[in-house]
C-alpha positions as CSV (number, residue, x, y, z in Angstrom):
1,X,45.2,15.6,-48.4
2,X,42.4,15.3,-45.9
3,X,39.5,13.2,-45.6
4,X,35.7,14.2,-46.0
5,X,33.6,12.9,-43.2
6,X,29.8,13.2,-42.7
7,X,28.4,13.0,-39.5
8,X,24.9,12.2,-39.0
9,X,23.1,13.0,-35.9
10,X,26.5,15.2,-34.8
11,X,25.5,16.7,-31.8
12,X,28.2,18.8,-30.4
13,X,30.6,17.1,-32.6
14,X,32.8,14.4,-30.7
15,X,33.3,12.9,-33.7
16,X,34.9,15.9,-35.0
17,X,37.5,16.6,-31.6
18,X,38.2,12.9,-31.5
19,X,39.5,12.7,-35.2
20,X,41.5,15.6,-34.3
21,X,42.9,14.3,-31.6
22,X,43.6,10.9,-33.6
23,X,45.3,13.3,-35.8
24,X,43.4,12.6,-39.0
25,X,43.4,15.4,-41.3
26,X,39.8,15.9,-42.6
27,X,39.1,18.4,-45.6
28,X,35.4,18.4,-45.1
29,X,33.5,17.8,-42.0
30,X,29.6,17.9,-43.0
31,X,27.2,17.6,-39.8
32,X,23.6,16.7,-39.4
33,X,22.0,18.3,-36.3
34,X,18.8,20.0,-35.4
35,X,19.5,21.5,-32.1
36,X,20.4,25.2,-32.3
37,X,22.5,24.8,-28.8
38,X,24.6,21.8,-30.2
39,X,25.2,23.8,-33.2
40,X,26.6,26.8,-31.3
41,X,28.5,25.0,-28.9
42,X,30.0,22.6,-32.1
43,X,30.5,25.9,-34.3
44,X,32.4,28.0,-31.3
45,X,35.1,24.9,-30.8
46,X,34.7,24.1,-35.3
47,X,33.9,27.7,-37.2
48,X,34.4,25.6,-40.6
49,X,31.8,23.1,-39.9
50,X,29.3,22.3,-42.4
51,X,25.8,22.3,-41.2
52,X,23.3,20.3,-43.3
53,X,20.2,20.6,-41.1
54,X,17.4,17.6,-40.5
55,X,18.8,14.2,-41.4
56,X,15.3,13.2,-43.6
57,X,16.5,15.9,-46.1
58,X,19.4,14.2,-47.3
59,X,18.0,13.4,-50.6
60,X,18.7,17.2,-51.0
61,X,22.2,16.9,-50.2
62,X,24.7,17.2,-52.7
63,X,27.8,15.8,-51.6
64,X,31.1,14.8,-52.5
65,X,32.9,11.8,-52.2
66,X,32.1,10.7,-48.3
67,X,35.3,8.8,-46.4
68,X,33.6,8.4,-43.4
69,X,30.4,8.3,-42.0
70,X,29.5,8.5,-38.3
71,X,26.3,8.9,-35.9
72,X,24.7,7.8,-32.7
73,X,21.4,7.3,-34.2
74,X,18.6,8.7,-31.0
75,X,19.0,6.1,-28.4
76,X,16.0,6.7,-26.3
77,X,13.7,4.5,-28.3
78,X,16.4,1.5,-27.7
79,X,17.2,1.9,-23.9
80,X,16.9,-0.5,-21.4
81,X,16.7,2.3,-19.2
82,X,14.1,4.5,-21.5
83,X,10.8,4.2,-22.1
84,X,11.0,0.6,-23.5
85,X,10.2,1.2,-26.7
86,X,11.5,0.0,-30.0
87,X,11.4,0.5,-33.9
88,X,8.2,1.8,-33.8
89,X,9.4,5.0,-32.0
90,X,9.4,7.7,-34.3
91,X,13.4,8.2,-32.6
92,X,14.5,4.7,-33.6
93,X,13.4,5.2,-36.7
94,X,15.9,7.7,-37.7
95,X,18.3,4.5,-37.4
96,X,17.5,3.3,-40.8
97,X,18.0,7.0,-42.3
98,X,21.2,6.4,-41.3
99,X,21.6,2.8,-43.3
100,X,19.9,4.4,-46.3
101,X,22.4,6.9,-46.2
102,X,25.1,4.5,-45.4
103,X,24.4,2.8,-48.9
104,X,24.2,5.7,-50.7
105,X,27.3,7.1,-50.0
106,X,29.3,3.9,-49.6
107,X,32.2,5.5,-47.6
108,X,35.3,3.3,-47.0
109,X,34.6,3.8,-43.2
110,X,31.7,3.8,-41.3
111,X,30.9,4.1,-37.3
112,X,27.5,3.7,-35.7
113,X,27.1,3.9,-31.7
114,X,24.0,3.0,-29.4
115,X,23.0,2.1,-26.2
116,X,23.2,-1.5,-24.8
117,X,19.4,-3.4,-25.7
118,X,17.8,-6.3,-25.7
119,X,19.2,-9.4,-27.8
120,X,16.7,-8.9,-30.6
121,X,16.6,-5.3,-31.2
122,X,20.4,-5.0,-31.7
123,X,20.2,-7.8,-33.8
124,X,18.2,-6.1,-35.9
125,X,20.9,-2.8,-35.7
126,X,23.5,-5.6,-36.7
127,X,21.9,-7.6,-39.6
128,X,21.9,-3.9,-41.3
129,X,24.9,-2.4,-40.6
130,X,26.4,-6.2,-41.5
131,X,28.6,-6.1,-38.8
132,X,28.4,-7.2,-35.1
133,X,29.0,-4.7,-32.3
134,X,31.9,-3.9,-29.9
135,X,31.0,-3.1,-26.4
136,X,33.4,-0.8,-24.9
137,X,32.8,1.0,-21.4
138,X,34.3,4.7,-20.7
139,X,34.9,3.7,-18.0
140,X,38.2,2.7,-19.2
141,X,39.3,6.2,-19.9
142,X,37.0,8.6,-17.6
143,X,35.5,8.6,-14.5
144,X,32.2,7.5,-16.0
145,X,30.7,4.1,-16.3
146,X,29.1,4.3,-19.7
147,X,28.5,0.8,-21.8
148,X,28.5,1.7,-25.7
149,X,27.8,-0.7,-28.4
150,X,30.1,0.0,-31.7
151,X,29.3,-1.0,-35.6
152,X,32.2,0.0,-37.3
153,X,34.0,-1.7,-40.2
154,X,37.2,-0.6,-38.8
155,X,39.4,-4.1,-38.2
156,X,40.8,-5.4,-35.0
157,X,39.7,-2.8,-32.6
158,X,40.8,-3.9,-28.9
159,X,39.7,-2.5,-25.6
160,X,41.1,0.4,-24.6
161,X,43.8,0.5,-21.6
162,X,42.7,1.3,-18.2
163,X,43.4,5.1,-17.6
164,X,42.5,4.7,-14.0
165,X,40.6,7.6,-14.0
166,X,38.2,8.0,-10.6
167,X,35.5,10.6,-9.8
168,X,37.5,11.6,-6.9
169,X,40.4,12.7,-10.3
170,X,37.4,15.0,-12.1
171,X,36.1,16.6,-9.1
172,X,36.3,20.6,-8.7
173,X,35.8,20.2,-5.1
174,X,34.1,18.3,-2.4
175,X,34.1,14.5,-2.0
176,X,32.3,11.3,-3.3
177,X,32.1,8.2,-2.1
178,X,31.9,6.0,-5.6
179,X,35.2,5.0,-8.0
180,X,32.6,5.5,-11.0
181,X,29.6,8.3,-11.8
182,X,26.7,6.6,-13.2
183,X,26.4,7.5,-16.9
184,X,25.4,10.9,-17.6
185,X,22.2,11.7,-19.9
186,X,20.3,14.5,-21.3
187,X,18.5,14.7,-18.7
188,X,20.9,15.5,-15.8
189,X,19.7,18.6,-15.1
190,X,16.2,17.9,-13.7
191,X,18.2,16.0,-11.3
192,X,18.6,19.2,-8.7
193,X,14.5,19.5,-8.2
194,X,13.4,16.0,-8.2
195,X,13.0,13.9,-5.1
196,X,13.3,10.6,-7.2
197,X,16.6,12.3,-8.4
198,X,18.2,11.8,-4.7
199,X,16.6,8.8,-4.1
200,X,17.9,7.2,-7.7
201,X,21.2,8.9,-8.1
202,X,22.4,9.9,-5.0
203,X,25.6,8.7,-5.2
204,X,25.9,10.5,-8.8
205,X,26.4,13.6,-6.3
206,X,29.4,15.4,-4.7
207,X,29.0,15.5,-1.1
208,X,30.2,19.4,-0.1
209,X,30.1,20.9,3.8
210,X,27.3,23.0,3.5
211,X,27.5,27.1,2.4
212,X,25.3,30.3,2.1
213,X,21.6,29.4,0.8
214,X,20.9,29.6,-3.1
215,X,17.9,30.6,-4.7
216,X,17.4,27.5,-6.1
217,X,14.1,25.8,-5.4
218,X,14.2,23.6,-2.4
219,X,16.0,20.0,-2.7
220,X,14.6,17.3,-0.8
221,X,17.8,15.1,0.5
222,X,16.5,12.6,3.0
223,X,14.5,11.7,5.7
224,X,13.1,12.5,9.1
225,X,12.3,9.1,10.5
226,X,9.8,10.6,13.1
227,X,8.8,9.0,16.9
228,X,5.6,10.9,17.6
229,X,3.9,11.4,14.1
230,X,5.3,14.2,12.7
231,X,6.3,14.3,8.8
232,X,9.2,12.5,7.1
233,X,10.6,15.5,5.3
234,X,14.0,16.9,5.1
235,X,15.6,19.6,3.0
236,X,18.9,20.9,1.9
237,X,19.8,24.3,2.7
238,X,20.7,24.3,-0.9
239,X,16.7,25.6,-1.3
240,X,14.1,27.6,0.1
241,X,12.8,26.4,3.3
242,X,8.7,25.0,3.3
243,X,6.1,26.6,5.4
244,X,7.7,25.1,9.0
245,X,5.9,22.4,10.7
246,X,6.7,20.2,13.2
247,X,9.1,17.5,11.9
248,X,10.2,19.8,9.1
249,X,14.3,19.1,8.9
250,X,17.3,21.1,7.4
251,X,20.2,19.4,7.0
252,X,23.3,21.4,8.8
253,X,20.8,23.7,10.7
254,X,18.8,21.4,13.1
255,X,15.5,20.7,12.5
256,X,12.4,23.4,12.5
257,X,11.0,22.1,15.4
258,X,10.9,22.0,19.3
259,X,10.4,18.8,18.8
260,X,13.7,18.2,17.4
261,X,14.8,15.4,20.9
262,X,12.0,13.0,19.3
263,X,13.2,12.3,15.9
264,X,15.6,10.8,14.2
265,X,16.6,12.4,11.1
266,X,18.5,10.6,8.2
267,X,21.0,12.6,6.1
268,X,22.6,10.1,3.3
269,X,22.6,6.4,2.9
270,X,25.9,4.0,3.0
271,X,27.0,2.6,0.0
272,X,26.2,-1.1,1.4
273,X,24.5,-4.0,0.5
274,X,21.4,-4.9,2.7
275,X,17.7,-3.4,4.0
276,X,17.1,-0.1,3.3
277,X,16.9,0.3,7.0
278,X,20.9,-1.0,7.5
279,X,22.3,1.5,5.2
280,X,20.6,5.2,6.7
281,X,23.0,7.8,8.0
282,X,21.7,9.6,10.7
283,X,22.4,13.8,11.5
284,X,23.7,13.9,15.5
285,X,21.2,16.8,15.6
286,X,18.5,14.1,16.2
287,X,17.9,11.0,17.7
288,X,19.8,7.6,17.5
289,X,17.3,4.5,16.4
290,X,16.0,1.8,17.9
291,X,19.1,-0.4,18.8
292,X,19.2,-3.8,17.7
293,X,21.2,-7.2,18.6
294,X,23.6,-5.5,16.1
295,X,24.7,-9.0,15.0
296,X,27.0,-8.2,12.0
297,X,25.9,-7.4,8.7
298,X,26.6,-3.7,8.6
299,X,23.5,-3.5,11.5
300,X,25.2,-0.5,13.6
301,X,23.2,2.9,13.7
302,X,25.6,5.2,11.4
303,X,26.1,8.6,11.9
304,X,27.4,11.7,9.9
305,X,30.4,13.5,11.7
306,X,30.1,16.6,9.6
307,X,27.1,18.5,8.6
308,X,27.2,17.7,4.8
309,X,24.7,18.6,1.6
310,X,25.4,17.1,-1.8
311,X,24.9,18.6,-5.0
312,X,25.4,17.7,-9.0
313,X,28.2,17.5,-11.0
314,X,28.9,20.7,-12.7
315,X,29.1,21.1,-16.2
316,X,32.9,21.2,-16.4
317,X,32.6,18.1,-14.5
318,X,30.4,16.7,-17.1
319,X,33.1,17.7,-19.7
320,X,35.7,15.8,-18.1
321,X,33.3,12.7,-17.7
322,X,32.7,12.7,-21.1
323,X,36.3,13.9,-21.6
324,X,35.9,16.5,-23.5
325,X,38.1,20.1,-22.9
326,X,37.0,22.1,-19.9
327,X,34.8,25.0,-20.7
328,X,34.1,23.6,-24.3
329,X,30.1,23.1,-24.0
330,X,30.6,27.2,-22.2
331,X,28.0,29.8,-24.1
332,X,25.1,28.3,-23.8
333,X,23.1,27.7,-20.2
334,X,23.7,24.9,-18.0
335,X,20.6,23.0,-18.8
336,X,22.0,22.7,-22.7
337,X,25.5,22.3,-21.7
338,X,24.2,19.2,-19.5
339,X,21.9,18.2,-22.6
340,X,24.5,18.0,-24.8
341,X,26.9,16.4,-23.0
342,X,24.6,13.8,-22.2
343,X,23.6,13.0,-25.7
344,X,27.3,12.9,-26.6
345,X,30.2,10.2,-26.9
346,X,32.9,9.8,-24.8
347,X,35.6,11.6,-27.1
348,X,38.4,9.3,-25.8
349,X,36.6,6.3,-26.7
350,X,35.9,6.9,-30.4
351,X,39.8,8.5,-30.6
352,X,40.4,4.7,-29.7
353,X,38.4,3.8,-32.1
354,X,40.0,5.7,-34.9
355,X,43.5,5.1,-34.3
356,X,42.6,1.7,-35.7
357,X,41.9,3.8,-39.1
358,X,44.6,3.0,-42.1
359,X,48.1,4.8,-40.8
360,X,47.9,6.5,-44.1
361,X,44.7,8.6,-43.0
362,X,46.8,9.7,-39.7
363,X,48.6,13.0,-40.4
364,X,51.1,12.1,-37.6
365,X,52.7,8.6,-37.7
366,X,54.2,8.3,-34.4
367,X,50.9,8.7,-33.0
């Protein structure tokens, strides 16, 4: 006999794949979720999921006996990295539908997760749940450095083991030159048309030698650092190409310009610590900077060997940060499949969690 879980706030059900794959046997899985495209992709991979609809209609629900009760209440209201906002965002709000619901169910078992925040806000979190938080960080079992807090009344949970998982392991093809991606959120996808997306994330990216043009719009990737005035733009071949000018810059394809002897033009940045100036990599299409005394400290001009772009992760790559199955956010478009993978959990992490679940709720017991 299985277990009846509810799962407030589901998503594209993690919860769900990482009970499976903790080999607990669940009767009745009952999700709360809004978003059509998390519901498609969570009823393609779980046909005999039950979908309740908005969370603030649970009053109408009428369920049985709930074992467990999971969620990751909306985050962006408790970031340090959002909007810095708090309980009074309509988002964080939907954390104490979650306790009311928690009381009136009173499973044995319960699981809330949430971003990292300030001292006083998860205090707060904690004080209602009753319980005080575990941090864990995926990074422990993916290529992705991801800090989670955990309320759970499961007992003696430990950090997971090191999987020694690196981006390089994750990778479809091309190269990066970090151990860890960043965490991945919801909004990942904007990331291939914003400038402040290269200059926040760029070593988020895989660097790639470059191929045929896309039609995607055009990506600026770096800088022309110019000697007689002209503009400090340059763009991937990835995209379309502005209306040339002098100074305009294409990385693997020169520059647009017969001035192209004058400027210098910078293609990445090295992953060091120091000025701004210190760490730009230079195309050998253009000119060499100023050189310096060059007295240690990484001060050397640096140039790229091979004509390089970068680009995101894929989706499958996504997947397999979050470590999910490949291809199981596929059917809906790449913008949802990065959504949803964003707003997710790391499966592996709460499979951790749960094995820590009474051995009598496992269906296998040499797990």
């Amino acid at each position: 006999m299985g277990i009846n879980v509810l799962s407030c706030f589901d998503g594209i059900s993690a919860g769900q794949l990482a009970l499976q794959r903790a080999n607990i046997k669940v009767d009745n899985y009952f999700s709360s979720e809004i978003d059509k495209y998390a519901i498609k992709i969570t009823q393609k991979n779980f046909s005999n999921t039950i979908q309740l609809g908005d969370i603030s209609d649970w009053k109408s629900w009428n369920l049985p006996k709930i074992d467990l009760i999971i969620g990751g209440s909306p985050c962006q209201g408790f970031s340090v990295a959002g909007a810095g906002l708090n309980f009074d965002d309509p988002r964080s709000r939907l954390f104490f539908i979650f306790v009311e619901i928690l009381k009136h169910y009173k499973p044995e078992y319960f699981l809330l997760e949430n971003v990292k925040m300030i001292r006083d806000w998860q205090n707060i979190i904690s004080q209602q749940m009753e319980v005080e938080p575990i941090m864990i960080n995926s990074a422990l079992v993916s290529a992705q450095n991801r800090k989670r807090l955990y309320w759970t009344n499961i007992k003696n949970i430990e950090q997971p083991k090191d999987k020694q998982i690196y981006l390089k392991d994750i990778i479809e093809n091309g190269e990066v030159d970090r151990d860890k991606a960043y965490c991945i959120d919801a909004n990942y996808f904007k990331g291939g048309n914003l400038k402040s997306y290269y200059d926040d994330s760029r070593r988020q990216l895989v660097f790639e030698k470059p191929h045929q043009p896309s039609k995607r719009l055009m990506v600026k990737v770096g800088n022309i650092y110019p000697s007689e005035g002209q503009n400090g733009n340059i763009y991937s071949i990835e995209g379309k190409s502005p209306s040339l000018s002098a100074g305009v810059g294409i990385i693997g394809r020169g520059i647009g310009s017969s001035n192209a002897p004058k400027i210098c033009i910078q293609v990445g940045e090295a992953d060091i610590k120091g000025y701004d100036s210190i760490k730009r990599v230079y195309s050998p299409n253009g000119k060499a900077p100023s050189l310096t005394t060059m007295q240690g400290g990484h001060r050397e001009p640096k140039i790229s060997e091979d004509n390089i772009t970068w680009r995101k992760l894929t989706p499958l790559e996504c997947e397999r940060l979050q470590t999910f199955p490949d291809n199981y956010t596929e059917g809906v478009s790449n913008t949802q499949r990065y959504k949803g993978l964003g707003n997710s959990w790391t499966v592996d992490i709460i499979d951790h969690i749960f094995s820590y679940l009474p051995k009598n709720w496992q269906n296998n017991q040499n797990k």
